[in-house]
Z-matrix of the N, CA and C atoms (Angstrom, degrees):
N
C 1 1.448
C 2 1.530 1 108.89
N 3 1.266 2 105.28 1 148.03
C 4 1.711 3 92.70 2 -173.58
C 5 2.022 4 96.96 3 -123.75
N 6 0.958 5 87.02 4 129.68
C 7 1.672 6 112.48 5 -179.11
C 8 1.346 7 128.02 6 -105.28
N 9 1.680 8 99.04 7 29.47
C 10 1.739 9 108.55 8 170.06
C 11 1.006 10 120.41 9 -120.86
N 12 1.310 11 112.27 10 129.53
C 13 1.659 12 119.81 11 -153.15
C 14 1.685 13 85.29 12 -96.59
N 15 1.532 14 85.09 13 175.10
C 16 1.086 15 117.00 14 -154.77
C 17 1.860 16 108.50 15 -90.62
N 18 1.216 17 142.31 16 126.90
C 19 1.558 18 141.15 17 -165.09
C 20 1.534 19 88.53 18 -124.97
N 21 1.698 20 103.17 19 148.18
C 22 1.260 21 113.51 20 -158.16
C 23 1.388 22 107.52 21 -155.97
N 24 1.562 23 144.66 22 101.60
C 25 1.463 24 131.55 23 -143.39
C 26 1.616 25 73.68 24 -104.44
N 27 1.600 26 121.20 25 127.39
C 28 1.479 27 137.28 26 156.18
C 29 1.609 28 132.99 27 -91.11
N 30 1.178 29 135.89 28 156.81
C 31 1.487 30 120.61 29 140.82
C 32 0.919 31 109.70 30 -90.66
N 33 1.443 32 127.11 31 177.17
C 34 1.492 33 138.80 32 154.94
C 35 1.307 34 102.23 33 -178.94
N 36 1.728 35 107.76 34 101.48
C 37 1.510 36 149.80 35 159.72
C 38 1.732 37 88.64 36 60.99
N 39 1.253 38 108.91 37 76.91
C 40 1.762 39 136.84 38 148.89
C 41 2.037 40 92.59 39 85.74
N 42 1.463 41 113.08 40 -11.95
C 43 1.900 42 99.04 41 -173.41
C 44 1.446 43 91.46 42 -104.18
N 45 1.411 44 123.44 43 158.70
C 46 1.489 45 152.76 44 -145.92
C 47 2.110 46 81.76 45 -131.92
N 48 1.802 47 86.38 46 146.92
C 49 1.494 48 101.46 47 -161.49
C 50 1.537 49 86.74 48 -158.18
N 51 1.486 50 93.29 49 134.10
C 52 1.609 51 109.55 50 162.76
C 53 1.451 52 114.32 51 -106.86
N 54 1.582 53 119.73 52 126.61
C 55 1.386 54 113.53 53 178.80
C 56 0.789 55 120.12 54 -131.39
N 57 1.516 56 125.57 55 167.54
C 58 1.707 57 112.08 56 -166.20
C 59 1.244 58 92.59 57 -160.83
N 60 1.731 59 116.77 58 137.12
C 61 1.121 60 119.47 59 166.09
C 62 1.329 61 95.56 60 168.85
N 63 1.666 62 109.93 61 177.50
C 64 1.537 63 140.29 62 -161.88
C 65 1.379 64 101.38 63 -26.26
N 66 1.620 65 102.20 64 -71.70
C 67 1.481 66 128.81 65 -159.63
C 68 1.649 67 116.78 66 -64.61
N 69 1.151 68 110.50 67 159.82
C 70 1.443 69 125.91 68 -141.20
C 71 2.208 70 81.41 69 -76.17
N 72 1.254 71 112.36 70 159.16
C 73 1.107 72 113.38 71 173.06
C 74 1.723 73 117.63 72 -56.71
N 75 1.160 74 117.68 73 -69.09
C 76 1.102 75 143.02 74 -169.64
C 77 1.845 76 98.84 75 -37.63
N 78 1.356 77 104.82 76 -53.96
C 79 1.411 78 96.76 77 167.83
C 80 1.278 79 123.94 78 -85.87
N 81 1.430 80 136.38 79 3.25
C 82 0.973 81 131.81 80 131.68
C 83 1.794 82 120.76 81 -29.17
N 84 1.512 83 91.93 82 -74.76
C 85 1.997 84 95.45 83 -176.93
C 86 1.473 85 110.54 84 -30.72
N 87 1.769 86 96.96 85 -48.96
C 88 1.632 87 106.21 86 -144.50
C 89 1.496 88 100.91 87 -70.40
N 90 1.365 89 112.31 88 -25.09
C 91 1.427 90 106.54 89 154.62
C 92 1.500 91 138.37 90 -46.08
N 93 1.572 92 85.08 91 -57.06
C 94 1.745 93 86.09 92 169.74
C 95 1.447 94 158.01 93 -69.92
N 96 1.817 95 87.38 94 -14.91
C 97 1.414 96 122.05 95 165.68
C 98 1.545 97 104.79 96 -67.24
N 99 1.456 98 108.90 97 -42.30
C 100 1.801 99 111.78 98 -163.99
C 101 1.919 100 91.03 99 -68.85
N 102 1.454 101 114.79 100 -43.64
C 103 1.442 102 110.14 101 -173.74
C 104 1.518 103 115.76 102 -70.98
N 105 0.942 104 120.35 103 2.90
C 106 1.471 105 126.81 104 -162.35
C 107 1.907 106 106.26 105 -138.33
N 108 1.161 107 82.52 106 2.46
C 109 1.960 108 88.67 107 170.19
C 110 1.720 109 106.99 108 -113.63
N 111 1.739 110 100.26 109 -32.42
C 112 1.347 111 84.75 110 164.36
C 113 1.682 112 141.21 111 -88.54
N 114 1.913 113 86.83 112 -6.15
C 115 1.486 114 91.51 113 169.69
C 116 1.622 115 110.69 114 -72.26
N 117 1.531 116 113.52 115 -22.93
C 118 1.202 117 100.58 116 179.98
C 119 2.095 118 129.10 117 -77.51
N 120 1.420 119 65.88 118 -19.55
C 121 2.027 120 85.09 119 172.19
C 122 1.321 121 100.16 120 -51.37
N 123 1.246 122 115.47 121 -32.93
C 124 1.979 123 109.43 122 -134.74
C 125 1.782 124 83.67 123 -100.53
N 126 1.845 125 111.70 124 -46.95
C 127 1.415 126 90.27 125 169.44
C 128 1.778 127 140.49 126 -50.62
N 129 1.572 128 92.81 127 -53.03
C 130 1.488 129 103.14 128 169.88
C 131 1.318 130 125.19 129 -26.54
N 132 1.549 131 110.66 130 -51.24
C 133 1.389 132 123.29 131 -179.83
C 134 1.854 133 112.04 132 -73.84
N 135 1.617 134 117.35 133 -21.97
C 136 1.337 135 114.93 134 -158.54
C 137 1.712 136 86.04 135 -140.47
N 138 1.277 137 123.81 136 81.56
C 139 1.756 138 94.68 137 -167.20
C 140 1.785 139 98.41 138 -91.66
N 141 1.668 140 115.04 139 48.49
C 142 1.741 141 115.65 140 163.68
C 143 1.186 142 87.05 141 -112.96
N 144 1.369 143 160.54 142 15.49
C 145 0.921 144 139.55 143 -158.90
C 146 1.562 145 100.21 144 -95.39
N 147 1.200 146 133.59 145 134.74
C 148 1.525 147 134.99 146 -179.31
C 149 1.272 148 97.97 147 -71.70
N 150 1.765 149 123.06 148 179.86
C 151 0.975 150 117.87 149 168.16
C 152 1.803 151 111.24 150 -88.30
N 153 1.289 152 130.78 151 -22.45
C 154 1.355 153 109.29 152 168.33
C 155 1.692 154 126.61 153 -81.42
N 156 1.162 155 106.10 154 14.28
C 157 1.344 156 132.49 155 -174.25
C 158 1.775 157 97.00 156 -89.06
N 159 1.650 158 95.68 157 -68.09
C 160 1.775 159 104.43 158 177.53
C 161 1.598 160 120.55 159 -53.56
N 162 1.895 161 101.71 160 -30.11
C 163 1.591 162 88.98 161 -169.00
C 164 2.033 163 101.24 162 -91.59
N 165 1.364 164 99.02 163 -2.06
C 166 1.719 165 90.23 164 179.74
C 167 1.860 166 96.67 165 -97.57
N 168 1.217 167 132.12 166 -31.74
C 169 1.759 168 109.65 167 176.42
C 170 1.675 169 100.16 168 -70.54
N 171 1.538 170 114.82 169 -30.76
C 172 1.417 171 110.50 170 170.31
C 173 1.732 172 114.20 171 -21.84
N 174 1.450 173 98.11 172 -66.05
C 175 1.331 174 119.33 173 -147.26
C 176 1.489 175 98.90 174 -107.13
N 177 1.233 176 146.13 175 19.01
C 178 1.496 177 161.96 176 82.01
C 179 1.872 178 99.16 177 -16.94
N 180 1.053 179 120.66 178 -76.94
C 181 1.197 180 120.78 179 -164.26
C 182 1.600 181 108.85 180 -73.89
N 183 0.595 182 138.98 181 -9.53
C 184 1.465 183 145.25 182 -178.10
C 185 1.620 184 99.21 183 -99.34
N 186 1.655 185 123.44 184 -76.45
C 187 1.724 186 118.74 185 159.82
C 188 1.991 187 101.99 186 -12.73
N 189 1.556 188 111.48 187 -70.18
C 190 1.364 189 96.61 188 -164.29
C 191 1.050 190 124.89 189 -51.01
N 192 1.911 191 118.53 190 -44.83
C 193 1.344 192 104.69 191 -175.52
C 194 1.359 193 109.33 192 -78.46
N 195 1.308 194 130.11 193 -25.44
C 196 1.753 195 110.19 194 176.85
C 197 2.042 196 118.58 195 -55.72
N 198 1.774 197 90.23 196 -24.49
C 199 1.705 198 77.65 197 163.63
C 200 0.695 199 107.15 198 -102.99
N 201 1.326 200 151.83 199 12.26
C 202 1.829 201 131.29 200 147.47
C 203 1.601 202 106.11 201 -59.42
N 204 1.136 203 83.13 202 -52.68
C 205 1.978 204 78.36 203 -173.90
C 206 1.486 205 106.62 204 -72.63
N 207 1.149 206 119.13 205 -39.80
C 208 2.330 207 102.81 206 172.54
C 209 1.874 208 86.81 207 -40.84
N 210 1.176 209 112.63 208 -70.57
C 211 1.758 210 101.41 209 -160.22
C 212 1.105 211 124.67 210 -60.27
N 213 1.305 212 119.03 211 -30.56
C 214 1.811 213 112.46 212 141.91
C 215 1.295 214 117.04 213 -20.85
N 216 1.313 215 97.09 214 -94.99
C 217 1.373 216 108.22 215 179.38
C 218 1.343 217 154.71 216 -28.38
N 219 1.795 218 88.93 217 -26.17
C 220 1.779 219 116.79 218 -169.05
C 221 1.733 220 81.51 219 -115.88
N 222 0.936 221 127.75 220 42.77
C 223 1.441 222 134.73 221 -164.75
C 224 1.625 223 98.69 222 -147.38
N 225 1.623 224 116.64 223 -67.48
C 226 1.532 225 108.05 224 -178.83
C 227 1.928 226 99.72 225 -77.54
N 228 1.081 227 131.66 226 -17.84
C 229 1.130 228 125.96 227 165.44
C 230 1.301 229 121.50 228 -61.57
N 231 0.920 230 129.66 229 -55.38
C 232 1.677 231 131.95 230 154.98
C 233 1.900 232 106.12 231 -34.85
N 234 1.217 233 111.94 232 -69.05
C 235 1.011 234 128.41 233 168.62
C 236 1.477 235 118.45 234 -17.41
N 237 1.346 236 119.22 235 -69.18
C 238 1.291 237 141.68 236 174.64
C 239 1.140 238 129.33 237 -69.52
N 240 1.429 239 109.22 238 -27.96
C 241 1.889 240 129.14 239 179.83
C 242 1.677 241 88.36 240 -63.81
N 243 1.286 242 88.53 241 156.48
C 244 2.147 243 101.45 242 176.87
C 245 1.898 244 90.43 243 -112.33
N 246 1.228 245 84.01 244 151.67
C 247 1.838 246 94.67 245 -145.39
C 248 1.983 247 82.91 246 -71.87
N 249 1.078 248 118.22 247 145.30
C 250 1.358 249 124.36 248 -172.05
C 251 1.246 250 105.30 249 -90.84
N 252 1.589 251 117.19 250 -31.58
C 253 1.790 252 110.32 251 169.29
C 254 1.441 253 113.52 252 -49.95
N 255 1.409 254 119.45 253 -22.52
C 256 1.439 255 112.15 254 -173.53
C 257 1.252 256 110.61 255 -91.33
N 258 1.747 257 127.96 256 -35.87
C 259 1.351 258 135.66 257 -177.36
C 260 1.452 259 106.48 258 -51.56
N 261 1.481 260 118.70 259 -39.90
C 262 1.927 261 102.23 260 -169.54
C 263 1.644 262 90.37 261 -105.74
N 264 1.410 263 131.32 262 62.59
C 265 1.201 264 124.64 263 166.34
C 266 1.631 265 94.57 264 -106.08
């Protein structure tokens, strides 16, 4: 079994990042591009925004939509489940 993760030199909004872990490199980046496109959204719109200012509404805005989508999700799952009051009738 091989147990060496994966190192990955990134940007994110003009600073350089070494990362390492499970997942395949490539999605590593594509991560960092997505975190570093929305810090740039947030400047565009606010250009006082510091940069630890941009990477925490960043990551405010990113938290929200991952719980919009859990409640999606835990939404068509409910949805889809067969109602269990009826299974032990």
């Amino acid at each position: 079994m091989d147990d060496r993760k994966a190192r990955v030199e990134v940007e994110i909004f003009g600073e350089y990042y070494t990362l390492k872990g499970d997942a395949a490199p490539e999605y590593m980046v594509m991560l960092a591009k997505y975190v570093s496109s929305k810090m740039q959204q947030l400047v565009s719109r606010n250009d006082r925004l510091n940069r630890s200012q941009a990477a925490v509404l960043a990551a405010l805005n990113i938290a929200d939509e991952l719980n919009k989508l859990r409640e999606e999700y835990d939404n068509l799952v409910r949805l889809l489940e067969p109602d269990k009051g009826k299974q032990n009738s």
